[in-house]
mmJSON file of the N, C-alpha and C atoms, coordinates in Angstrom:
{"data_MODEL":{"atom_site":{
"group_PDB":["ATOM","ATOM","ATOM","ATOM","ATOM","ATOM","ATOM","ATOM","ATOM","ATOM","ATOM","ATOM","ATOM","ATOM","ATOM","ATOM","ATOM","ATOM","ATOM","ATOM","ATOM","ATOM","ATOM","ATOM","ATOM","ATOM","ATOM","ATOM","ATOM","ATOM","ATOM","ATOM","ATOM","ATOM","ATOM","ATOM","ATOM","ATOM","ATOM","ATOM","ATOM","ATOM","ATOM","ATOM","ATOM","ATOM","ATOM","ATOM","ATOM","ATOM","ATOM","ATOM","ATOM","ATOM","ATOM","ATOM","ATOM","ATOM","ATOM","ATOM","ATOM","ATOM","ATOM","ATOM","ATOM","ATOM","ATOM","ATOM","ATOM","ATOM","ATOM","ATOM","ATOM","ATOM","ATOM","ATOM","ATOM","ATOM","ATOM","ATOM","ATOM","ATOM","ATOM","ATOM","ATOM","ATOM","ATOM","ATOM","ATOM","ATOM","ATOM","ATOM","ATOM","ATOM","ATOM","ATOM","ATOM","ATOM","ATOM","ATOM","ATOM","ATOM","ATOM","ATOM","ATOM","ATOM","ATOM","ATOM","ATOM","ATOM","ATOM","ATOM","ATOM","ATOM","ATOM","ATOM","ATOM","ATOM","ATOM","ATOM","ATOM","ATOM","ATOM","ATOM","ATOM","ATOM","ATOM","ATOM","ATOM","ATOM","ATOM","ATOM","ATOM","ATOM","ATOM","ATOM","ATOM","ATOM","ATOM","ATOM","ATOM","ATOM","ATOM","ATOM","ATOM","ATOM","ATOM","ATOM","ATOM","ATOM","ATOM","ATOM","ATOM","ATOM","ATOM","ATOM","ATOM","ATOM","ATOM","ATOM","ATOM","ATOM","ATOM","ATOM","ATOM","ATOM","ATOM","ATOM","ATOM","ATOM","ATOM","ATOM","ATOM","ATOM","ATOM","ATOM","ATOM","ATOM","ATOM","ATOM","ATOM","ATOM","ATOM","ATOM","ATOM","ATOM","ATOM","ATOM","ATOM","ATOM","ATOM","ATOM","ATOM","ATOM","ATOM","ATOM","ATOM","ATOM","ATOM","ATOM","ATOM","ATOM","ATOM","ATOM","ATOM","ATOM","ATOM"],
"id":[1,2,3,4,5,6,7,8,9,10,11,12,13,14,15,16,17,18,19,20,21,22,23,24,25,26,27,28,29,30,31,32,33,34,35,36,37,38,39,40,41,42,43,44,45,46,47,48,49,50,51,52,53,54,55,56,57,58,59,60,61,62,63,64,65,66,67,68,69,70,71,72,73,74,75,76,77,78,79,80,81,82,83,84,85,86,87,88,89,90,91,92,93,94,95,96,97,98,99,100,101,102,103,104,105,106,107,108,109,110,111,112,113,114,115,116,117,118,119,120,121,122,123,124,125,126,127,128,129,130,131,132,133,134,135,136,137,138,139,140,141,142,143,144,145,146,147,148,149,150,151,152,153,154,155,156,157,158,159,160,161,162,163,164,165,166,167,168,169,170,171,172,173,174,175,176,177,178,179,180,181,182,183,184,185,186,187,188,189,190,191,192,193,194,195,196,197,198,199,200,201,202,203,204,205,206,207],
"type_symbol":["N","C","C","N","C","C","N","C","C","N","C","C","N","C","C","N","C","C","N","C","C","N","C","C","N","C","C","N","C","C","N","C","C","N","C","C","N","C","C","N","C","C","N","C","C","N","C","C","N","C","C","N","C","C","N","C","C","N","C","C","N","C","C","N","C","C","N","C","C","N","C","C","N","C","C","N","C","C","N","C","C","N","C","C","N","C","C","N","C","C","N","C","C","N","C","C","N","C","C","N","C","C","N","C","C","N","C","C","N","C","C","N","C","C","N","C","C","N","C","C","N","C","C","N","C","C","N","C","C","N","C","C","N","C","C","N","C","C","N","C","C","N","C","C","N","C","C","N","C","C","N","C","C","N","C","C","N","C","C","N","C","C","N","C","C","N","C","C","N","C","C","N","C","C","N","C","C","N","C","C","N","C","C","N","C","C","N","C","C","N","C","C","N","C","C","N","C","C","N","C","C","N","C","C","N","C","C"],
"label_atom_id":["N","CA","C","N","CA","C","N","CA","C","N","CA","C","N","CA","C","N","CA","C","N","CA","C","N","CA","C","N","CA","C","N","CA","C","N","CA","C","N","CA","C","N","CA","C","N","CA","C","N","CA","C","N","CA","C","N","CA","C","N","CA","C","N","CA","C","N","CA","C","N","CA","C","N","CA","C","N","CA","C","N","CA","C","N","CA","C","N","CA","C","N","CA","C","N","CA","C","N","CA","C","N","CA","C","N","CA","C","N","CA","C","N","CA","C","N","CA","C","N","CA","C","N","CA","C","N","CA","C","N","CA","C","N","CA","C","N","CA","C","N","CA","C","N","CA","C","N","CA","C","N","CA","C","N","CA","C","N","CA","C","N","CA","C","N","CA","C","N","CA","C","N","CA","C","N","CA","C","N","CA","C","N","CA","C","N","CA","C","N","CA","C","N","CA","C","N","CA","C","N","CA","C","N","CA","C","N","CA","C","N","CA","C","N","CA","C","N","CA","C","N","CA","C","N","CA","C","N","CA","C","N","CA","C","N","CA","C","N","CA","C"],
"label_alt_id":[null,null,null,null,null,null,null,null,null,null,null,null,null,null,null,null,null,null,null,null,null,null,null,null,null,null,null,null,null,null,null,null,null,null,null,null,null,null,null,null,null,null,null,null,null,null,null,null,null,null,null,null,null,null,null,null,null,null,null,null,null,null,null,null,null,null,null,null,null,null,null,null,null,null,null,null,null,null,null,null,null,null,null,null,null,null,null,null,null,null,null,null,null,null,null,null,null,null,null,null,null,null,null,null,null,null,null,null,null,null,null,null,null,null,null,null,null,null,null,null,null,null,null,null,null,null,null,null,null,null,null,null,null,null,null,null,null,null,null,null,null,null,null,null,null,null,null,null,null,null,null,null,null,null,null,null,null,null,null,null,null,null,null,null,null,null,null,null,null,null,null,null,null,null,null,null,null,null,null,null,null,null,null,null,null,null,null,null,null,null,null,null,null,null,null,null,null,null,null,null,null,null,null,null,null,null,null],
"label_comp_id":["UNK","UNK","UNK","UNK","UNK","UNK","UNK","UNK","UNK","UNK","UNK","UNK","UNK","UNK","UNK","UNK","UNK","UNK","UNK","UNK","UNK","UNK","UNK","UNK","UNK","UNK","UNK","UNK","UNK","UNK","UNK","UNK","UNK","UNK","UNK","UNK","UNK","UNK","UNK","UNK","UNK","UNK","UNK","UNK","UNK","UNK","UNK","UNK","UNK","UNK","UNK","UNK","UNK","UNK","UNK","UNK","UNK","UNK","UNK","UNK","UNK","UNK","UNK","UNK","UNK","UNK","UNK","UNK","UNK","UNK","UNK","UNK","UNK","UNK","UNK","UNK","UNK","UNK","UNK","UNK","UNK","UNK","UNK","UNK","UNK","UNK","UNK","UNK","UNK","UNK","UNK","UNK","UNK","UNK","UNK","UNK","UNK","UNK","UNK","UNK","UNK","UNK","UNK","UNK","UNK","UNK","UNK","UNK","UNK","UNK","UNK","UNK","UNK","UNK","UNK","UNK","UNK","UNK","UNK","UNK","UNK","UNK","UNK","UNK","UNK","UNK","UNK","UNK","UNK","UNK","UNK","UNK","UNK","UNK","UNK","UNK","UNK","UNK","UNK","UNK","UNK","UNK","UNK","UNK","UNK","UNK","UNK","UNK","UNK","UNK","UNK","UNK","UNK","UNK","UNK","UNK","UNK","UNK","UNK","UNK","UNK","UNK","UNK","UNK","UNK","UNK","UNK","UNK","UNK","UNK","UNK","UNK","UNK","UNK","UNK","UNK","UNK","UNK","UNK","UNK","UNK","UNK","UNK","UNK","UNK","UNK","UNK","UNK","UNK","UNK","UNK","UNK","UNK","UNK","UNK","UNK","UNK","UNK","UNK","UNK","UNK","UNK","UNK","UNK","UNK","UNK","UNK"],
"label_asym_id":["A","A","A","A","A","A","A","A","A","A","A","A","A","A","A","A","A","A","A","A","A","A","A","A","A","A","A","A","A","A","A","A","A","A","A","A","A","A","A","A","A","A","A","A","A","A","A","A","A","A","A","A","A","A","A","A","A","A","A","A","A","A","A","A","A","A","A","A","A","A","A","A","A","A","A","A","A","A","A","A","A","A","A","A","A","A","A","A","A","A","A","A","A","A","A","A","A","A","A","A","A","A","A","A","A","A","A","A","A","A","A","A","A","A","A","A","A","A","A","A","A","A","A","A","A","A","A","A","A","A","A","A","A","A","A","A","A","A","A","A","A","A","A","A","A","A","A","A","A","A","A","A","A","A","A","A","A","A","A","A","A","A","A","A","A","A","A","A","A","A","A","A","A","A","A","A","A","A","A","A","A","A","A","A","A","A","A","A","A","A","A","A","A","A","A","A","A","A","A","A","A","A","A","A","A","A","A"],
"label_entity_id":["1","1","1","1","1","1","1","1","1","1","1","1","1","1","1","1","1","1","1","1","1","1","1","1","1","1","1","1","1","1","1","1","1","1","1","1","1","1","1","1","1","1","1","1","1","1","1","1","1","1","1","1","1","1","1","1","1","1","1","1","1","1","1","1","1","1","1","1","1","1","1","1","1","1","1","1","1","1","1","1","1","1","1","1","1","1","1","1","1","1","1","1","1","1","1","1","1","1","1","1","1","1","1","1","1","1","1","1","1","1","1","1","1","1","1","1","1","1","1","1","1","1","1","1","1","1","1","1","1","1","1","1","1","1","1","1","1","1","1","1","1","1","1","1","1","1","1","1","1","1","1","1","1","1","1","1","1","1","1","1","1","1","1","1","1","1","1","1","1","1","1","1","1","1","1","1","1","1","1","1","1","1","1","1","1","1","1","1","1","1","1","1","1","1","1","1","1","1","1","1","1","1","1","1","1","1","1"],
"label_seq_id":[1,1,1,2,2,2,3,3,3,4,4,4,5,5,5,6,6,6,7,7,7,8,8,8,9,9,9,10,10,10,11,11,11,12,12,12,13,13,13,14,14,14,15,15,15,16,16,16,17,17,17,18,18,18,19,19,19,20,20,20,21,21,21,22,22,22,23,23,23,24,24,24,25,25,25,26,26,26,27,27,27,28,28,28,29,29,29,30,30,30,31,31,31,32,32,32,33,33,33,34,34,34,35,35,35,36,36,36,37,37,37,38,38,38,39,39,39,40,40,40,41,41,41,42,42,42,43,43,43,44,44,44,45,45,45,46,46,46,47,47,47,48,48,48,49,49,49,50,50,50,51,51,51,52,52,52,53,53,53,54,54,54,55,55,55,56,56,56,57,57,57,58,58,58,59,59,59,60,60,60,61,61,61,62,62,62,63,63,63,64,64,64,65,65,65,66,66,66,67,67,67,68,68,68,69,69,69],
"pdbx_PDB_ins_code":[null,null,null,null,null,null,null,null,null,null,null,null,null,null,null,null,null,null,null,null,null,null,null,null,null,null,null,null,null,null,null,null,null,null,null,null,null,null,null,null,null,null,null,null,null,null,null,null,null,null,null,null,null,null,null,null,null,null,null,null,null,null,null,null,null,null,null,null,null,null,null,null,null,null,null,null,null,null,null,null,null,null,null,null,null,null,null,null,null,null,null,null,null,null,null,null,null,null,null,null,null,null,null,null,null,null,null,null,null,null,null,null,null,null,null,null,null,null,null,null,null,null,null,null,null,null,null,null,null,null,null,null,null,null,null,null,null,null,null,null,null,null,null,null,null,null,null,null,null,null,null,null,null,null,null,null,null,null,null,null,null,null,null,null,null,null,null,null,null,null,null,null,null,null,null,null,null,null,null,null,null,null,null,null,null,null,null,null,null,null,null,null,null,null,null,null,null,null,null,null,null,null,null,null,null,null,null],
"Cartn_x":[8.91,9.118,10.107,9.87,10.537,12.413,12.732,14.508,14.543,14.286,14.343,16.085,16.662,18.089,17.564,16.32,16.639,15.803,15.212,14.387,15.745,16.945,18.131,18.918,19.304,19.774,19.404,18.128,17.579,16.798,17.136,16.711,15.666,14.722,14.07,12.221,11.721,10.324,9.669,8.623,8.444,6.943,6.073,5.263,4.507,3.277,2.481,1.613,1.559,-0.144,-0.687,-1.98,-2.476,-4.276,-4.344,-5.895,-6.353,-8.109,-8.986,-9.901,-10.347,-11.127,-11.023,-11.637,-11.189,-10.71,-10.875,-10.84,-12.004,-11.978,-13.424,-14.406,-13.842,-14.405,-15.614,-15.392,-16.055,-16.138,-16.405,-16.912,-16.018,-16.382,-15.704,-14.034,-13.044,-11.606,-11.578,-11.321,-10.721,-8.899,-8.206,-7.264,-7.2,-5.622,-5.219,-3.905,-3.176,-1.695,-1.405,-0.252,0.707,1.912,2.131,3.244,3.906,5.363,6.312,7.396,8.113,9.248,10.058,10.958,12.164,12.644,13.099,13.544,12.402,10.911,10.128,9.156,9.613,9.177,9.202,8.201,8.174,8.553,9.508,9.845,9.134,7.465,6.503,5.92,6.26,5.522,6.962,8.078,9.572,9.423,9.309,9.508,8.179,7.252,5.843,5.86,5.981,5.264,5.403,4.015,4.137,2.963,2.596,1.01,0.191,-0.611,-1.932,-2.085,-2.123,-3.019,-2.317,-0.583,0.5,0.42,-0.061,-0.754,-1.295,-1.601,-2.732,-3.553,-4.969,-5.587,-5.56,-4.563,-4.264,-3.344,-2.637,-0.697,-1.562,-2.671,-3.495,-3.768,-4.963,-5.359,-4.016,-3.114,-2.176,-1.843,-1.318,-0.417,-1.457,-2.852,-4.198,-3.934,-4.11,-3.487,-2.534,-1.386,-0.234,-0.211,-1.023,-0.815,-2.02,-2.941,-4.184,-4.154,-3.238,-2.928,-1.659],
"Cartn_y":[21.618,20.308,19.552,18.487,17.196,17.165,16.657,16.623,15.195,14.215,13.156,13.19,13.978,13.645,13.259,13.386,12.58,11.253,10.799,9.656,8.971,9.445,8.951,8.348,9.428,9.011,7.813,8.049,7.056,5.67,5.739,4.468,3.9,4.411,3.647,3.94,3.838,4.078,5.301,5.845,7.294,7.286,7.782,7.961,9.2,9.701,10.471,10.735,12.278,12.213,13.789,13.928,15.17,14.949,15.792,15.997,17.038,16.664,17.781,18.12,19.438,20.085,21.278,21.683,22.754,22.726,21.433,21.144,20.882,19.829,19.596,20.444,21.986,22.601,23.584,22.968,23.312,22.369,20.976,20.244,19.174,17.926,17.073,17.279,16.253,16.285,15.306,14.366,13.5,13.61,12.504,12.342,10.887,10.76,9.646,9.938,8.771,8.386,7.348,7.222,6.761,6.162,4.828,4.485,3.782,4.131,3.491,3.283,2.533,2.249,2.895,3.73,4.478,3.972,2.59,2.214,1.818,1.894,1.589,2.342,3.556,5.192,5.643,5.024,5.697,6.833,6.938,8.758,9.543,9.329,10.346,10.672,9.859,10.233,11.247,10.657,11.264,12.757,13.031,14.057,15.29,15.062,15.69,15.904,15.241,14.913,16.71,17.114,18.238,18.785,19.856,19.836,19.96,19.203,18.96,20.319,21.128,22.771,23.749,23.142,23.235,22.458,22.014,21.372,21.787,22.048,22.246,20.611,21.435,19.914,18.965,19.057,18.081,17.085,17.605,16.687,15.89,16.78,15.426,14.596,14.735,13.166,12.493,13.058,11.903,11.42,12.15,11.162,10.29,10.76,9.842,8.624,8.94,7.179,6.217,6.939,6.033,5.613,6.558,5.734,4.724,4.862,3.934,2.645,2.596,1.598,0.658],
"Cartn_z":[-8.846,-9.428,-8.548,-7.909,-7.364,-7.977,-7.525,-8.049,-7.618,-6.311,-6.349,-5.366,-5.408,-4.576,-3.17,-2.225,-1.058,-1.498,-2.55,-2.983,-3.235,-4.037,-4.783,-3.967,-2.044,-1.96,-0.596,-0.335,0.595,-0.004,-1.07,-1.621,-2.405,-2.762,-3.589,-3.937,-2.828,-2.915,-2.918,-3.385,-3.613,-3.136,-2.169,-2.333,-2.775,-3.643,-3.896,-3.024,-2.297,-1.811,-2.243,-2.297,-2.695,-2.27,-1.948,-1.458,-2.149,-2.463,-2.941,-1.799,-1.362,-0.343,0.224,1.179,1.844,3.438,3.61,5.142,5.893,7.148,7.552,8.115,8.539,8.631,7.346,6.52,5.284,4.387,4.948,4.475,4.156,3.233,3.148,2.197,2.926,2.117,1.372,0.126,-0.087,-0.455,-0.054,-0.607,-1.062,-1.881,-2.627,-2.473,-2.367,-2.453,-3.355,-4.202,-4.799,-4.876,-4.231,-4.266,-5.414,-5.809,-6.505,-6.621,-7.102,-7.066,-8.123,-7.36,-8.289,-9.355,-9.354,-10.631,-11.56,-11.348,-12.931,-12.47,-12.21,-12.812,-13.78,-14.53,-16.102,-15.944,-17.619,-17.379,-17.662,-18.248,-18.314,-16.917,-15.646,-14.524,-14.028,-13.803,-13.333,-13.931,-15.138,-15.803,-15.955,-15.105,-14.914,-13.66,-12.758,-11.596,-10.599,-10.358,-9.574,-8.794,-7.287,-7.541,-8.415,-8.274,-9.299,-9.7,-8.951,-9.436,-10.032,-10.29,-10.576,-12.374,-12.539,-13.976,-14.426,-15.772,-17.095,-16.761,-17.32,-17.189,-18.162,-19.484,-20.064,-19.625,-18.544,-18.04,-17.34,-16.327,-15.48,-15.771,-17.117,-17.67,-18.216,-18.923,-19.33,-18.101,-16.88,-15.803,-15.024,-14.966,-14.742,-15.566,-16.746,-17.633,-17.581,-17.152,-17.349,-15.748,-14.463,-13.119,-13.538,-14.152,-14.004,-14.768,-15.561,-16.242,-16.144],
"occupancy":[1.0,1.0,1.0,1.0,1.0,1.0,1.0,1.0,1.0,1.0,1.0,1.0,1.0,1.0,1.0,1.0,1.0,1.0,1.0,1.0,1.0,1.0,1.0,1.0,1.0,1.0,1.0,1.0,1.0,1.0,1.0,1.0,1.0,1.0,1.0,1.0,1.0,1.0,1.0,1.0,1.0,1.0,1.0,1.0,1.0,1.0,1.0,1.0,1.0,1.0,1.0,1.0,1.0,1.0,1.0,1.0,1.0,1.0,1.0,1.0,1.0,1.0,1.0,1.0,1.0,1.0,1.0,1.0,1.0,1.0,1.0,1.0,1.0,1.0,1.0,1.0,1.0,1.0,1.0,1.0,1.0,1.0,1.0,1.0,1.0,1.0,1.0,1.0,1.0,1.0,1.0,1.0,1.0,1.0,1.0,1.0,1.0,1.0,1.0,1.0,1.0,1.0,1.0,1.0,1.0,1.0,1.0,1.0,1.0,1.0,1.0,1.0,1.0,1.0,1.0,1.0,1.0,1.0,1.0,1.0,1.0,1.0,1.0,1.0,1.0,1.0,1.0,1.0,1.0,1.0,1.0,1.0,1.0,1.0,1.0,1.0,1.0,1.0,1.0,1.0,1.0,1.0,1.0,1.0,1.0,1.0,1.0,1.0,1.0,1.0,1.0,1.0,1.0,1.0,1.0,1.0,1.0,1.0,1.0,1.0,1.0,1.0,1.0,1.0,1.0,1.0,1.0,1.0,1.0,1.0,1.0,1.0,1.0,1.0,1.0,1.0,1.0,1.0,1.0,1.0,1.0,1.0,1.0,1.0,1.0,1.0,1.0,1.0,1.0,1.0,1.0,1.0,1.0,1.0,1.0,1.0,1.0,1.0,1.0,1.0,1.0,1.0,1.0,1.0,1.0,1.0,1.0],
"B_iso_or_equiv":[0.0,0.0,0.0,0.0,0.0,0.0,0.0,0.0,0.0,0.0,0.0,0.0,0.0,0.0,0.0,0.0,0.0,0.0,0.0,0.0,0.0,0.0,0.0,0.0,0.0,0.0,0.0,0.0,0.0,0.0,0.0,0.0,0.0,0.0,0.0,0.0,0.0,0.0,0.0,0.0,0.0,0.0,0.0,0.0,0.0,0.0,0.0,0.0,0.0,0.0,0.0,0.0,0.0,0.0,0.0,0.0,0.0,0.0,0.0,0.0,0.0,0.0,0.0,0.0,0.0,0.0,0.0,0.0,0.0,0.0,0.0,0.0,0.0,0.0,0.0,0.0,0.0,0.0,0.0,0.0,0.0,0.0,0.0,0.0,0.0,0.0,0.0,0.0,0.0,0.0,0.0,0.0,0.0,0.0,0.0,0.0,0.0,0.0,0.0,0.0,0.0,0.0,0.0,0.0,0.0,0.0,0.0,0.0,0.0,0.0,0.0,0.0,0.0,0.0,0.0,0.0,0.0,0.0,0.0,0.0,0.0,0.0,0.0,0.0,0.0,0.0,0.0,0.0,0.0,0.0,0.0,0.0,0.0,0.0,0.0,0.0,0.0,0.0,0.0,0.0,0.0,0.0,0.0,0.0,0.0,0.0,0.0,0.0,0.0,0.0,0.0,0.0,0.0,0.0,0.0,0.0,0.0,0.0,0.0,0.0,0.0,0.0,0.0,0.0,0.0,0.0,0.0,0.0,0.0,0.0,0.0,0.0,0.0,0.0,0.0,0.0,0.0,0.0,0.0,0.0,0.0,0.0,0.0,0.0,0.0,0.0,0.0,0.0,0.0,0.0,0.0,0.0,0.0,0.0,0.0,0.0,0.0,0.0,0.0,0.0,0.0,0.0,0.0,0.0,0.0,0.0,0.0],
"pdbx_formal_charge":[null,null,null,null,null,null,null,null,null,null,null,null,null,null,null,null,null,null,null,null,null,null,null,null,null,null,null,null,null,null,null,null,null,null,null,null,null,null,null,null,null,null,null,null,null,null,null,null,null,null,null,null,null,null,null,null,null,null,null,null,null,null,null,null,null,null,null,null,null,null,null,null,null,null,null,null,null,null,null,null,null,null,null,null,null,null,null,null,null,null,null,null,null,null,null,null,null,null,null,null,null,null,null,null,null,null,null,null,null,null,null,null,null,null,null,null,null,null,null,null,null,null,null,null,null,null,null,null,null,null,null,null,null,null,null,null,null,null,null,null,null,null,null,null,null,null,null,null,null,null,null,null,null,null,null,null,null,null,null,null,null,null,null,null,null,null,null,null,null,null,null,null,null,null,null,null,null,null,null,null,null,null,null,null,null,null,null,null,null,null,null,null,null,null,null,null,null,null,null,null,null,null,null,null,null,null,null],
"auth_seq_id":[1,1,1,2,2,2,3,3,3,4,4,4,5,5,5,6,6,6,7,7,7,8,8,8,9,9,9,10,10,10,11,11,11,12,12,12,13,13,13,14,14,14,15,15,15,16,16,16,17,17,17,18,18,18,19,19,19,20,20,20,21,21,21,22,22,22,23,23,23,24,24,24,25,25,25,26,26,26,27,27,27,28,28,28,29,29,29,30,30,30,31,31,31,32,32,32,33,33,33,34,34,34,35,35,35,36,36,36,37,37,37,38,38,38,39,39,39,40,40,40,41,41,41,42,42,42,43,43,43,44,44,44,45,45,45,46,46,46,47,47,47,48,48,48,49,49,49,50,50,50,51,51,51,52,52,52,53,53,53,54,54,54,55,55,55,56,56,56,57,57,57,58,58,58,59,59,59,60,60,60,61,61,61,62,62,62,63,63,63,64,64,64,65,65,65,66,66,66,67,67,67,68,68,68,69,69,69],
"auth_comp_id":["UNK","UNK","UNK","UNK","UNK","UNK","UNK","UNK","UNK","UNK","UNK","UNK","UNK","UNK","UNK","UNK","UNK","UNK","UNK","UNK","UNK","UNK","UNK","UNK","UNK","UNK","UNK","UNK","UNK","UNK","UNK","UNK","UNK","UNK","UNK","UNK","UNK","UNK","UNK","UNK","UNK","UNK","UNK","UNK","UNK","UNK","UNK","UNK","UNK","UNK","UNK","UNK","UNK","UNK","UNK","UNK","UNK","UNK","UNK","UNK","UNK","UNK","UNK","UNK","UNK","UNK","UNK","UNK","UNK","UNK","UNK","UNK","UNK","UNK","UNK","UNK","UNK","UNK","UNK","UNK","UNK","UNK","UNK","UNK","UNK","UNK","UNK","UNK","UNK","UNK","UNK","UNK","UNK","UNK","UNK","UNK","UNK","UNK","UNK","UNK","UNK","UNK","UNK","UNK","UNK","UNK","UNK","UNK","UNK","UNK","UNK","UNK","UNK","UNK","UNK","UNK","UNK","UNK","UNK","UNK","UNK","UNK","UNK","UNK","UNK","UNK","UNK","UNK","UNK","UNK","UNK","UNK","UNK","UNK","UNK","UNK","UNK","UNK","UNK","UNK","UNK","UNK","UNK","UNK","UNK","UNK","UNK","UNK","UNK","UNK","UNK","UNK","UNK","UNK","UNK","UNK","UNK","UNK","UNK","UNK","UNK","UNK","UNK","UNK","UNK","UNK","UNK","UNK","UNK","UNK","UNK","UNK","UNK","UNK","UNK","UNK","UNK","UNK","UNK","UNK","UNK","UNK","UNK","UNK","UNK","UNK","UNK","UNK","UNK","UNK","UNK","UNK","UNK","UNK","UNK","UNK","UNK","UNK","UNK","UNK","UNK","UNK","UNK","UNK","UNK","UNK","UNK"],
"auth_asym_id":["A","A","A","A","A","A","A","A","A","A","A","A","A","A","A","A","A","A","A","A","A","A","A","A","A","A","A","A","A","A","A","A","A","A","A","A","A","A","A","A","A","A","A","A","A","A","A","A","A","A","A","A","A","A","A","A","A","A","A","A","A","A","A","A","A","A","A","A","A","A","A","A","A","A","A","A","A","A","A","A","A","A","A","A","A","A","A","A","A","A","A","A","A","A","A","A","A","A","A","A","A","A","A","A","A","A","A","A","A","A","A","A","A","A","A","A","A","A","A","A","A","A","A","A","A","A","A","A","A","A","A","A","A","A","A","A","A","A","A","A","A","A","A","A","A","A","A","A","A","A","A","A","A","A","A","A","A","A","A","A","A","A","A","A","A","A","A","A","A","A","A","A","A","A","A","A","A","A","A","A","A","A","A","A","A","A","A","A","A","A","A","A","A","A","A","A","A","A","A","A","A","A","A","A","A","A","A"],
"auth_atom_id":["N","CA","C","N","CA","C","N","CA","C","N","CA","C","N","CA","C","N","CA","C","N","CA","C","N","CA","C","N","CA","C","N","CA","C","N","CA","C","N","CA","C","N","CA","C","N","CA","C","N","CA","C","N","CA","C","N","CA","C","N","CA","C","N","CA","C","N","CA","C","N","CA","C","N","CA","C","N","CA","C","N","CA","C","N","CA","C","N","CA","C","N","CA","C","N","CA","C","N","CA","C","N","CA","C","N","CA","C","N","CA","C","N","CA","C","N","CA","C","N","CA","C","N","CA","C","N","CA","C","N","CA","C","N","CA","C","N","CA","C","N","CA","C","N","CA","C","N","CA","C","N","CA","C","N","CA","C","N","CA","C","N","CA","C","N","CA","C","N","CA","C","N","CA","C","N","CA","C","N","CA","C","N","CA","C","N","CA","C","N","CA","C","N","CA","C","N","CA","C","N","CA","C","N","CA","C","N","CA","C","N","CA","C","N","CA","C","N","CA","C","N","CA","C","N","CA","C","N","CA","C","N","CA","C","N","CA","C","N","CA","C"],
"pdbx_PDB_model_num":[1,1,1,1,1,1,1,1,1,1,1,1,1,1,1,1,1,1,1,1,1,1,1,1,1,1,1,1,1,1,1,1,1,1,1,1,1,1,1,1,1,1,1,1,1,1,1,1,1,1,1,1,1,1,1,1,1,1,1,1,1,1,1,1,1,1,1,1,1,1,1,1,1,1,1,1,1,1,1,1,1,1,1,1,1,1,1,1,1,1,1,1,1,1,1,1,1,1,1,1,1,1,1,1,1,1,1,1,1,1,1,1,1,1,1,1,1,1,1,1,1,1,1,1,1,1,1,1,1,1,1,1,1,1,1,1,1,1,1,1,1,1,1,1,1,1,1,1,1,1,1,1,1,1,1,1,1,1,1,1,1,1,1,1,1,1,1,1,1,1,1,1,1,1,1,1,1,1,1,1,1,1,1,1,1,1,1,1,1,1,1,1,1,1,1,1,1,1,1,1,1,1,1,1,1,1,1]
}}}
């Protein structure tokens, strides 16, 4: 789980990235990234945020909602 002390103390923006695949040698990768701003980081994303595969697949869809909305 994230702690945020070099986000804290370098200032401000946070980006997300995580990819699904196996690599191009076995076929296709996608990824997605996430950027936000430290100060209106909901605390349901602050207080979750970890690898995906590192999740139950219920935390996904909630943190799926609250980035998608």
């Amino acid at each position: 789980m994230p702690d945020f002390k070099f986000e804290d103390k370098a200032g401000g923006v946070i980006a997300g990235v995580d990819e699904a695949g196996r690599g191009p040698w076995a076929g296709p990768v996608v990824a997605g990234a996430v950027v936000l701003e430290r100060d209106t980081l909901p605390a349901t994303l602050r207080n979750g945020l970890d690898d995906s595969k590192k999740l139950k697949a219920a935390r996904r869809r909630e943190l799926f909602e609250v980035l998608s909305n």
